[in-house]
N, C-alpha and C positions, 0 to 999 in steps of 0.2 A: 489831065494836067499832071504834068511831073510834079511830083510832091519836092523835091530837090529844089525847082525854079520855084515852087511857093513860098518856099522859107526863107530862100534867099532872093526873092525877087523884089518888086514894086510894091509888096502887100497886094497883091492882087485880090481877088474877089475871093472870099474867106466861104470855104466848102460847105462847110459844115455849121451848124448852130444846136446850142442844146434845145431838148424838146420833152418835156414834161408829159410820159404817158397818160398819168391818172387822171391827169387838168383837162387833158385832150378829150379822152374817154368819159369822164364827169362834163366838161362844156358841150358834148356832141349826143348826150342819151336820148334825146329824142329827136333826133336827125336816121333818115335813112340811110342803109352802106351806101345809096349812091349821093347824099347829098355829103357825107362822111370823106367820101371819094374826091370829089368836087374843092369841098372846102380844103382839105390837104394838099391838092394837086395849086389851090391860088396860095394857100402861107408858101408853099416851097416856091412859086413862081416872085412871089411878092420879095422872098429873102435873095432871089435870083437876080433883081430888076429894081430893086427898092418898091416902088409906089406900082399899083395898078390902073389902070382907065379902066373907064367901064365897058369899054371894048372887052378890054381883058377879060371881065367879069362875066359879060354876055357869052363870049364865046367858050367858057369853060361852066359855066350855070345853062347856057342856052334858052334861058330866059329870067326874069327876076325871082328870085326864091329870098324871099323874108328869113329865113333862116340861116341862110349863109349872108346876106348882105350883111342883116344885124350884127355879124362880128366883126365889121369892117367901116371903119369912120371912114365918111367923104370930108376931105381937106378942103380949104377953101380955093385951089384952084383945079378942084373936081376930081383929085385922086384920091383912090381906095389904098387904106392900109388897116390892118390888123395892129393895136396896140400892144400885144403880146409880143405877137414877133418885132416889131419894130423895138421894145426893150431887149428882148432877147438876141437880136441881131448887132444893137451897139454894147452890148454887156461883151458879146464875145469879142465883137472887134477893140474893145477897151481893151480887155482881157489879153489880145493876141499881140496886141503893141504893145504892152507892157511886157509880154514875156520876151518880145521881140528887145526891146530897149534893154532887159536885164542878159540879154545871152552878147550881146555887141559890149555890154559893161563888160562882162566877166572875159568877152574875149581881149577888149581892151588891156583889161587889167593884168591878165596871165603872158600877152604878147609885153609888156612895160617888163616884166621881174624875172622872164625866164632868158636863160641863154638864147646864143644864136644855133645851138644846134654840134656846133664844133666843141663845146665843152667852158665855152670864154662865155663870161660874161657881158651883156651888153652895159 
């Protein structure tokens, strides 16, 4: 994605999210690298798609693993999310409109009190 069309576009689906190493690494110590694998690969799909089915879930666990579901609440109309990244996904997108809303101020405000360019004031 053109980072150019991201900033100035629709708000489209925001890339990135912060991600607390040491939370990850302390929530996961008694997980295998491949259930480590697993659980990684559904938070970045979950922050991709918002919510997961438990299709979702089956086909990247490839069967039930208590260890990875247990970090993921089923909602009442049977979707899996992670509570971490779900705060952490509307924190940033809080975060990214408001920097959005202060750079349209500031351009507001700078385009109001500066010339046009030729020297004249508006």
């Amino acid at each position: 994605m053109n980072r150019l069309l991201y900033l100035e576009g629709d708000m489209a689906k925001d890339p990135a999210v912060l991600f607390y190493t040491s939370d990850f690494i302390s929530g996961t110590l008694t997980m295998s690298y491949e259930q480590k694998g697993k659980y990684i690969i559904l938070l970045c799909l979950q922050h991709e798609q918002g919510y997961l089915t438990e299709d979702d879930m089956l086909n990247i666990c490839k069967t039930y693993d208590e260890k990875i579901f247990k970090k993921f609440i089923k909602d009442q109309d049977g979707r899996y999310y992670n509570p971490r990244m779900k705060l952490e996904s509307e924190k940033r997108k809080k975060y990214s409109e408001s920097r959005s809303k202060n750079r349209k101020n500031i351009s507001e405000s700078y385009d109001e009190h500066m010339g046009n360019g030729n020297g004249d004031i508006n």
